[in-house]
KEVO-171084 format. One line per field, with one value per residue (C-alpha): residue in three letters; x, y, z. Coordinates in nm, 2 decimals. Layout:
<nukols>
residu Ala:...
u X:...
v Y:...
w Z:...
</nukols>
This chain:
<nukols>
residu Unk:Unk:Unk:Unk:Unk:Unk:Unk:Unk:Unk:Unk:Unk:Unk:Unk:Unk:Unk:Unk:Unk:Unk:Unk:Unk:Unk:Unk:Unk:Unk:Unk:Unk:Unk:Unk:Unk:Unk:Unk:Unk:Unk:Unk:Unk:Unk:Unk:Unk:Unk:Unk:Unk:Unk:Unk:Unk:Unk:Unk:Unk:Unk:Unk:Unk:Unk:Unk:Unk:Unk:Unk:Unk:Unk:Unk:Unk:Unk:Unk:Unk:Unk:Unk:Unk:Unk:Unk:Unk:Unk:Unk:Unk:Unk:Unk:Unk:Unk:Unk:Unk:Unk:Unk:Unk:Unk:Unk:Unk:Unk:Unk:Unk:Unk:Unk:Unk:Unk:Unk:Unk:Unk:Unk:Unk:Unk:Unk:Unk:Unk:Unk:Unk:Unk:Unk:Unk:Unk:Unk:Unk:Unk:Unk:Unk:Unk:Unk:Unk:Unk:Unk:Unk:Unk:Unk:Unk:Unk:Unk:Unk:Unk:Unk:Unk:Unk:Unk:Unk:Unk:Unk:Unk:Unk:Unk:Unk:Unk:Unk:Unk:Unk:Unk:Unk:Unk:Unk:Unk:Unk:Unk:Unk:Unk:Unk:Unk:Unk:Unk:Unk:Unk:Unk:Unk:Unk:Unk:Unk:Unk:Unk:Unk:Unk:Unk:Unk:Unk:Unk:Unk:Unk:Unk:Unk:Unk:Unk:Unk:Unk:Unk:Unk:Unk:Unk:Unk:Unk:Unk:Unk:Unk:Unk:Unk:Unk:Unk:Unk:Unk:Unk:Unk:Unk:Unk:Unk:Unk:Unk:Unk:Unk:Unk:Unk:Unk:Unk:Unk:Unk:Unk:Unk:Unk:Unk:Unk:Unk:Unk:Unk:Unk:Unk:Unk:Unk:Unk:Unk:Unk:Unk:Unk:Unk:Unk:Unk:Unk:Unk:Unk:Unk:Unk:Unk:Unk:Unk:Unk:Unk:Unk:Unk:Unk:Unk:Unk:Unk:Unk:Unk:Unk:Unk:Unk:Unk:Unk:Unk:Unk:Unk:Unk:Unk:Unk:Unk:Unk:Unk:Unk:Unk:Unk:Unk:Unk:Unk:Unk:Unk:Unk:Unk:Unk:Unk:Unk:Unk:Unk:Unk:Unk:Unk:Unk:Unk:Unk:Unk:Unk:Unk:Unk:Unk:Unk:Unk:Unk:Unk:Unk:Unk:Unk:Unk:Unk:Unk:Unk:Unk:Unk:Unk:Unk:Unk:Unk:Unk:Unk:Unk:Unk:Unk:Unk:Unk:Unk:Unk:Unk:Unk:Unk:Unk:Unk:Unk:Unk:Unk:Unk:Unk:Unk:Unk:Unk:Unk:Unk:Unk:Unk:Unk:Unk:Unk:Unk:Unk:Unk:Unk:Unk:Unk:Unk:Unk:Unk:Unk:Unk:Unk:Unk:Unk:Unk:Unk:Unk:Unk:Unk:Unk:Unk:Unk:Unk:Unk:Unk:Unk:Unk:Unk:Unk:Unk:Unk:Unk:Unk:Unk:Unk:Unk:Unk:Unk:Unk:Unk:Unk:Unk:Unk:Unk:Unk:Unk:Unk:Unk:Unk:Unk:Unk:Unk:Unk:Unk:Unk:Unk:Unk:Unk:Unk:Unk:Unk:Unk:Unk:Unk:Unk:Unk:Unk:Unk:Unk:Unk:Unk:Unk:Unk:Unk:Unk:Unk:Unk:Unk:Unk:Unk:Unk:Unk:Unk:Unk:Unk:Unk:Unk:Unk:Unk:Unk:Unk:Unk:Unk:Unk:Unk:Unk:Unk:Unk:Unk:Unk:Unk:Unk:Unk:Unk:Unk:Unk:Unk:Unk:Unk:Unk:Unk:Unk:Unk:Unk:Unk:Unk:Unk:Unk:Unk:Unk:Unk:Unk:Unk:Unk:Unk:Unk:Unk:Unk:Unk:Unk:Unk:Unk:Unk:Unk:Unk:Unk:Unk:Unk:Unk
u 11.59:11.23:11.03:10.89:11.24:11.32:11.01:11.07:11.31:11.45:11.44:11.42:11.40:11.65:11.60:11.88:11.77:11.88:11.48:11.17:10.99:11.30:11.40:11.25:10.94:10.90:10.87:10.59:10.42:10.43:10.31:10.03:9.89:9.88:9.71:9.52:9.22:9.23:9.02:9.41:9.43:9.73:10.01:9.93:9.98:10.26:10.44:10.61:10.63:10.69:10.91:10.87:10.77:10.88:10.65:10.67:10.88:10.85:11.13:11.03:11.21:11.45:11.56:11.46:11.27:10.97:10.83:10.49:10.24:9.95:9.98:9.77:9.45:9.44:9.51:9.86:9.77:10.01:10.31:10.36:10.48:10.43:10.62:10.43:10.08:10.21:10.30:9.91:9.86:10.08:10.01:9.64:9.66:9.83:9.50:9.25:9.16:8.81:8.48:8.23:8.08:8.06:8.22:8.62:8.81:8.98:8.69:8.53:8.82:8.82:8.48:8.57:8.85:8.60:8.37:8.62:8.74:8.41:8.32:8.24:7.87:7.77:7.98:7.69:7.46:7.62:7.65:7.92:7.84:8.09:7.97:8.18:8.56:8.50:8.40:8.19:8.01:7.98:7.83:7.59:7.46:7.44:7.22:7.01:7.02:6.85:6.63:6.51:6.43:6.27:6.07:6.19:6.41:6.56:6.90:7.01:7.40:7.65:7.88:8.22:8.12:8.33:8.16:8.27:8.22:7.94:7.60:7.45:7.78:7.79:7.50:7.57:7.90:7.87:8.17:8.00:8.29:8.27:7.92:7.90:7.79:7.62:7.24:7.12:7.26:7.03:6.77:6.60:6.93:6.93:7.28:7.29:7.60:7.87:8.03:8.35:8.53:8.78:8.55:8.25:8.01:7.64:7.74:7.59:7.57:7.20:7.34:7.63:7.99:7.92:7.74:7.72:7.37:7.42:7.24:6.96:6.95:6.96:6.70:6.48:6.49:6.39:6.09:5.91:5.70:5.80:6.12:6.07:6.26:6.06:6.14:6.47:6.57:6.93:7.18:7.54:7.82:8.21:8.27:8.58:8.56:8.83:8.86:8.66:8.98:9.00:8.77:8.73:8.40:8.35:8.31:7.92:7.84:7.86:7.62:7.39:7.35:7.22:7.00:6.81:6.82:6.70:6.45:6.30:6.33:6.60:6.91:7.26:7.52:7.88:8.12:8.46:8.63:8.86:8.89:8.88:9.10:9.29:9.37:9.23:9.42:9.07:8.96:8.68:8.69:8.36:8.51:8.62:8.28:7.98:7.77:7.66:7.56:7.32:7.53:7.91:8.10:8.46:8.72:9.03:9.36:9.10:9.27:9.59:9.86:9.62:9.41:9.09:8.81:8.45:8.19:7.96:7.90:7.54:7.34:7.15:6.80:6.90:6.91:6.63:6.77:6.76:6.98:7.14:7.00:7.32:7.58:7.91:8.14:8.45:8.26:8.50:8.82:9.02:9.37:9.22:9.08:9.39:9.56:9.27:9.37:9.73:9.67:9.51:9.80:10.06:9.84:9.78:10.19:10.30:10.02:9.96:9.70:9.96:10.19:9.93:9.81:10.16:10.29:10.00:10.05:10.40:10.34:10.07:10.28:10.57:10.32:10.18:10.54:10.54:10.22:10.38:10.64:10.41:10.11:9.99:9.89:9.56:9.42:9.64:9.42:9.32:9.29:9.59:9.77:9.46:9.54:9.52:9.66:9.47:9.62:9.52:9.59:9.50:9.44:9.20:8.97:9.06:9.07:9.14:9.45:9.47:9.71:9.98:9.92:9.94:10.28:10.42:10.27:10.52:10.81:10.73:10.72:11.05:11.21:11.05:10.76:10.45:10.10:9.72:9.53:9.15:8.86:8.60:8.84:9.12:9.33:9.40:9.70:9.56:9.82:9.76:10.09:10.12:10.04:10.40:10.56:10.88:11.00:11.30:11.11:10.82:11.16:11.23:10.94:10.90:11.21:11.13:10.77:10.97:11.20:10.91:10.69:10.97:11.03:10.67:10.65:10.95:10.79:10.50:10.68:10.84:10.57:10.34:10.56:10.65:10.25
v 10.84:10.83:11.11:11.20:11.22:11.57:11.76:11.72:11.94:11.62:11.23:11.20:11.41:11.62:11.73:12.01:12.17:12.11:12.05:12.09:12.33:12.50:12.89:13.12:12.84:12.91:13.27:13.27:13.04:13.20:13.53:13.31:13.22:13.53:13.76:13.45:13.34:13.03:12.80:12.73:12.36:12.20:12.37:12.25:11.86:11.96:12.26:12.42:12.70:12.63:12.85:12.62:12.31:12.10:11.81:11.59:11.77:12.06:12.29:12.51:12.84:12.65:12.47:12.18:11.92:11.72:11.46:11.52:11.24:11.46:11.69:11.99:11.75:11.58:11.90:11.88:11.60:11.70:11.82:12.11:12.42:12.21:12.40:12.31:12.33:12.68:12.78:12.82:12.99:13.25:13.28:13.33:13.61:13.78:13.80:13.81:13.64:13.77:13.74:13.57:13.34:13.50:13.24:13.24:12.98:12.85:12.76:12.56:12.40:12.30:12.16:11.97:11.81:11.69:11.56:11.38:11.20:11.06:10.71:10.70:10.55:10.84:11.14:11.26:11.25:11.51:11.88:12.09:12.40:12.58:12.77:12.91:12.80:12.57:12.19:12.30:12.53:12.22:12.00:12.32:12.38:11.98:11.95:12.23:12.13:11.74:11.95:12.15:11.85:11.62:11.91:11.71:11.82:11.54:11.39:11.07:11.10:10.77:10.71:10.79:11.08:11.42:11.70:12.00:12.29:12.51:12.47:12.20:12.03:12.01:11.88:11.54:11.50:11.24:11.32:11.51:11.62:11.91:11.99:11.95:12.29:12.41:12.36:12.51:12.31:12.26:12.02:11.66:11.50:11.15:10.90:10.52:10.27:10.27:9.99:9.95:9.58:9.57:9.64:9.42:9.63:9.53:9.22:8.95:8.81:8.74:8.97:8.73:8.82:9.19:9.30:9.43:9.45:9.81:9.79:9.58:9.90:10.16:9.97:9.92:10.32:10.41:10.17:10.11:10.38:10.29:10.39:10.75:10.91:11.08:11.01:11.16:11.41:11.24:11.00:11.19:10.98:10.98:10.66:10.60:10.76:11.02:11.16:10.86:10.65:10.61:10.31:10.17:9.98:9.60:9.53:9.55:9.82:10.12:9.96:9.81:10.12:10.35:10.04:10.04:10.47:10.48:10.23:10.44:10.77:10.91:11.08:11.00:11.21:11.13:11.35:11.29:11.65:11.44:11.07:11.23:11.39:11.08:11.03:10.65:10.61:10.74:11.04:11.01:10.68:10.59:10.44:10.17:10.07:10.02:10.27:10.58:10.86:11.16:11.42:11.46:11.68:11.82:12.05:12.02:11.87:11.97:12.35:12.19:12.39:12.46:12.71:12.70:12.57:12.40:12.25:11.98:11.73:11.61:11.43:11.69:11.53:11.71:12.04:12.19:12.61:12.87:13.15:13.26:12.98:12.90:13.19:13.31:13.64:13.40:13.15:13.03:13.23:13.20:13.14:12.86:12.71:12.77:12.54:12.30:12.30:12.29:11.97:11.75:11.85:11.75:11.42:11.33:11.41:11.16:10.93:11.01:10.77:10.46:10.64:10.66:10.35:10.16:10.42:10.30:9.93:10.01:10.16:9.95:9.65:9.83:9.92:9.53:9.44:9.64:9.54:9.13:9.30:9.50:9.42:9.75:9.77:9.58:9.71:9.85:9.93:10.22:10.25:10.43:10.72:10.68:10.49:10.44:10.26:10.18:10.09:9.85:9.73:9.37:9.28:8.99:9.23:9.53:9.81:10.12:10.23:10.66:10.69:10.50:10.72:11.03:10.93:10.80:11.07:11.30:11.06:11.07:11.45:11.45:11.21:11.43:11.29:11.44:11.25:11.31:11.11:11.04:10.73:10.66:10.66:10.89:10.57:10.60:10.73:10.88:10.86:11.07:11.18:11.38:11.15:11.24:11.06:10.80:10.47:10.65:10.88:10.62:10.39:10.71:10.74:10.38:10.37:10.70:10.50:10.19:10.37:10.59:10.25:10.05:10.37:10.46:10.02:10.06:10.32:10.14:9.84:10.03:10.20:9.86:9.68:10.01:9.95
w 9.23:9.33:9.12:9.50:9.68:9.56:9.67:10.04:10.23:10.40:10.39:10.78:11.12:11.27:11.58:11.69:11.94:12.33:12.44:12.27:12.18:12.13:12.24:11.92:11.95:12.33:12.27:12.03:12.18:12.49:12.25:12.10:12.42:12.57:12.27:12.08:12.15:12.35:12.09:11.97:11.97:11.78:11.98:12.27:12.15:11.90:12.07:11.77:11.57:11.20:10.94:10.65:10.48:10.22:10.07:10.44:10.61:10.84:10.99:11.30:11.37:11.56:11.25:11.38:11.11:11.16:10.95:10.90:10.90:11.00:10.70:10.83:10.95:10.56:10.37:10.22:10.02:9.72:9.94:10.16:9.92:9.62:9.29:9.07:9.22:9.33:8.98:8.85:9.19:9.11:8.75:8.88:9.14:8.83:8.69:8.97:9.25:9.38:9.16:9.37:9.13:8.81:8.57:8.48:8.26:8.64:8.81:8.51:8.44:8.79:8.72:8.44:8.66:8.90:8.71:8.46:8.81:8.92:8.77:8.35:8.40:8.66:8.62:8.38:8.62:8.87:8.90:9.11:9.34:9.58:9.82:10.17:10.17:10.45:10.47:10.79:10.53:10.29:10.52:10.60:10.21:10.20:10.45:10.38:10.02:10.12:10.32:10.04:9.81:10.04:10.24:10.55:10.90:11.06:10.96:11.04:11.13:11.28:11.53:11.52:11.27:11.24:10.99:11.14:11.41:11.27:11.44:11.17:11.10:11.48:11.52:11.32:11.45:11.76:11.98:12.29:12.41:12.11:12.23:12.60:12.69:12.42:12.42:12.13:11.80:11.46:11.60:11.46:11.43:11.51:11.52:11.46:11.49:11.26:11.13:11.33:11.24:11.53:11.79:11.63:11.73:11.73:11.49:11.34:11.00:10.89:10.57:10.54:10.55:10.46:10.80:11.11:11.32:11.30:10.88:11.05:11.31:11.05:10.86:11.15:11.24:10.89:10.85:11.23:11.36:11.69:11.62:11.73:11.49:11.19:10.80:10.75:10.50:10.42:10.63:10.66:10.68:10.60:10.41:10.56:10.96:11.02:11.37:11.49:11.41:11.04:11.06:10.73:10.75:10.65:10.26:10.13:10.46:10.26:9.93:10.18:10.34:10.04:9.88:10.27:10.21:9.89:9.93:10.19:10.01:10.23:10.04:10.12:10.17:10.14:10.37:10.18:10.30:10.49:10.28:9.93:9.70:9.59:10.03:9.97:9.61:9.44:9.40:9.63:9.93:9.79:9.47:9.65:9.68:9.43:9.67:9.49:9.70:9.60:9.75:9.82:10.06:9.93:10.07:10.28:9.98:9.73:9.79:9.65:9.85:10.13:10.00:10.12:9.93:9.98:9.72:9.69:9.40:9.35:9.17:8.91:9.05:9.38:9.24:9.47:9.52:9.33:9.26:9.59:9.77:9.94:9.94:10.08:10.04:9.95:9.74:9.42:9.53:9.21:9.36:9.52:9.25:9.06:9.37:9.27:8.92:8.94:9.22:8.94:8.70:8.90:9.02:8.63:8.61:8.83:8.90:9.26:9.28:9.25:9.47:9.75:9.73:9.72:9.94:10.21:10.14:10.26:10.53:10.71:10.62:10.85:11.11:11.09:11.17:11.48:11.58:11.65:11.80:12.05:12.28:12.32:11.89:11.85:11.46:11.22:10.95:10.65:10.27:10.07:10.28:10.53:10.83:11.18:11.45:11.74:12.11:12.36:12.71:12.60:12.28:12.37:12.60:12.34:12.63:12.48:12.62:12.57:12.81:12.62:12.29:12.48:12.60:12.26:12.08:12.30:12.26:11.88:11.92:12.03:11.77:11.51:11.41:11.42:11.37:11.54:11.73:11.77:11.75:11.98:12.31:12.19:12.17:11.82:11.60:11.26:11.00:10.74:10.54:10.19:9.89:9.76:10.09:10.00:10.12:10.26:10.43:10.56:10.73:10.91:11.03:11.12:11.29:11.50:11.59:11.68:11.95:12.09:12.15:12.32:12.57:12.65:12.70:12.94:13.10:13.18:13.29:13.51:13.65:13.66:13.88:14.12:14.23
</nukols>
């Protein structure tokens, strides 16, 4: 047996009930939407309400059961309800749970953990801070913290970038749609192109096979004076895109990018709330690379179990605040921490890493079969249990085609699979599963994609030659 098979409630789907969402789901739903405040999101694409969870699987209070490739937005990286990660948990809100950030034995442990993770020729060179249990609030303290050093306002953010709903994390994030009506955000924020391989934006290759035009861009911002953008405190970036598609950018990008920072003064900051925690098959998606940032976002599977938690890691040059200088009531929650611990345990255990990255090798090599099989898959790409799978109307013009996911996402739904979507056109299916996911469970999954994309084709078949 598999050492992953037995922490999952269930190797596949099973859908019981007559329609979907079922009755007991249809009545608090119906409950939630009349007494919750309408910012509820996630319901109204995946119209369930859940009971329990077991490492990929959900069961709503229908006792119907999902599998869950979406793993609460990149959270559950360990497993929903993990045992073992819940053991320390437990053991810990024996003891205490709320002490600001006076020191306990948890949270430098936790520390220890982190730092013992990051690469052996730099890990001596960074520090560790937590701050609000948030990654909105990370991005926040990171910002303000390259602000701080450098004595500069703007930021430099990139297409395609998510970093969060609060006013500054807003503010680098590029997808308008967020931000439409709002008119007052932090302000000297300034975006530049992203490097996107399928779509081959703003290419060229006067830095060889490693480039895009978007580093001769970036480059050109930072050093003309006709550039109208002032000398930025930091560039924020997520080194491998989540909500804009999980773009993983072209080999070389991501070192060229900090040598043309640093050279110009400017600090880089790494968002990895969403493509770290061991997501990629390292700890943090930048250890693919040689790039080295100066400051690191964390939070999201970092929790272990889903507990929240928020922190940056930086490089001890940085440090630029004093006591208090970035703060939050629920700073360093112990339980949480404990959930942090307990996470690395039980990743140490059973070598997560390799699981997630053969695990992710699987899976796109699945997805790459369906893709010759279907004309509406243009890219299947990712790195480890980070992937996405972008649609098309043709895959020579490369049309985004939202309409198509929007429909196969609801005949997934229905088969019992459960993903999100994003990118640039909302044509993309983000794949992000638990880390402890199976072969057995990944065919499932496969097999419920497989049925869903022949049905919505049909559909559209039928529909193109009705006009």
């Amino acid at each position: 047996m598999n050492k992953f098979e037995e922490m999952h409630l269930a190797e596949d789907a099973n859908i019981i009930s007559r329609e979907l969402p079922g009755k007991r789901s249809q009545e608090l739903i119906k409950f939630q939407k009349e007494n919750e405040g309408s910012i509820v999101s996630y319901p109204r694409k995946m119209p369930i309400a859940i009971k329990r969870a077991k490492g990929a699987i959900i069961e709503d209070v229908d006792g119907n059961q999902f599998i869950d490739f979406f793993a609460g937005c990149g959270v559950l990286n360990v497993g929903h309800s993990n045992e073992e990660v819940l053991s320390h948990v437990k053991k810990q809100m024996d003891d205490v749970i709320h002490v600001l950030d006076f020191p306990t034995e948890t949270k430098m442990n936790v520390i220890k953990k982190i730092k013992s993770h990051l690469p052996d020729n730099i890990r001596d060179d960074f520090k560790v801070s937590f701050g609000g249990p948030t990654g909105s609030d990370a991005v926040e303290s990171a910002i303000k913290l390259a602000k701080l050093k450098t004595g500069r306002s703007t930021i430099m953010a990139f297409s395609g970038g998510y970093h969060g709903m609060t006013s500054g994390a807003l503010a680098v994030t590029s997808d308008l749609d967020f931000r439409r009506k709002l008119t007052s955000l932090i302000p000297n924020v300034h975006f530049v192109p992203f490097n996107y391989p399928y779509r081959g934006m703003y290419r060229d290759y006067s830095y060889g096979d490693t480039d895009v035009n978007c580093l001769s861009y970036f480059k050109y911002v930072l050093t003309n004076k006709h550039s109208g953008v002032a000398k930025p405190a930091a560039i924020i970036l997520e080194p491998i895109q989540g909500e804009g598609g999980n773009i993983v950018p072209e080999k070389g990008f991501l070192e060229e990018l900090v040598r043309i920072a640093h050279e110009n003064d400017v600090l880089v900051i790494f968002d990895e709330i969403q493509s770290g925690f061991f997501r990629t098959g390292e700890f943090l998606s930048f250890m693919h690379t040689d790039a080295v940032p100066d400051i690191i976002t964390i939070s999201k599977g970092i929790g272990g179990v889903g507990l929240p938690l928020a922190g940056l890691i930086y490089k001890k040059e940085v440090e630029a605040w004093g006591p208090g200088g970035h703060i939050g009531t629920f700073r360093c929650n112990q339980a949480s921490l404990a959930g942090a611990y307990g996470a690395f345990e039980f990743i140490e255990k059973y070598d997560v890493k390799s699981n997630a990255t053969k695990m992710g090798d699987l899976l796109q090599e699945r997805l790459k079969t369906l893709q010759t099989n279907c004309s509406f898959i243009g890219d299947v790409r990712g790195k480890g249990l980070m992937i996405g799978v972008e649609i098309v109307k043709d895959k020579t013009t490369k049309e985004p085609f939202p309409g198509f996911v929007a429909e196969l996402r609801k005949e997934c739904f229905k088969r019992g699979l459960l993903f999100e979507v994003g990118g640039h056109y909302n044509n993309v299916l983000r794949i992000v599963p638990p880390l402890t996911i199976t072969p057995k469970i990944i065919d499932s999954a496969i097999k419920i994609l497989e049925k869903a994309i022949e049905e919505v084709t049909f559909k559209y078949q039928v529909l193109t030659e009705a006009i």
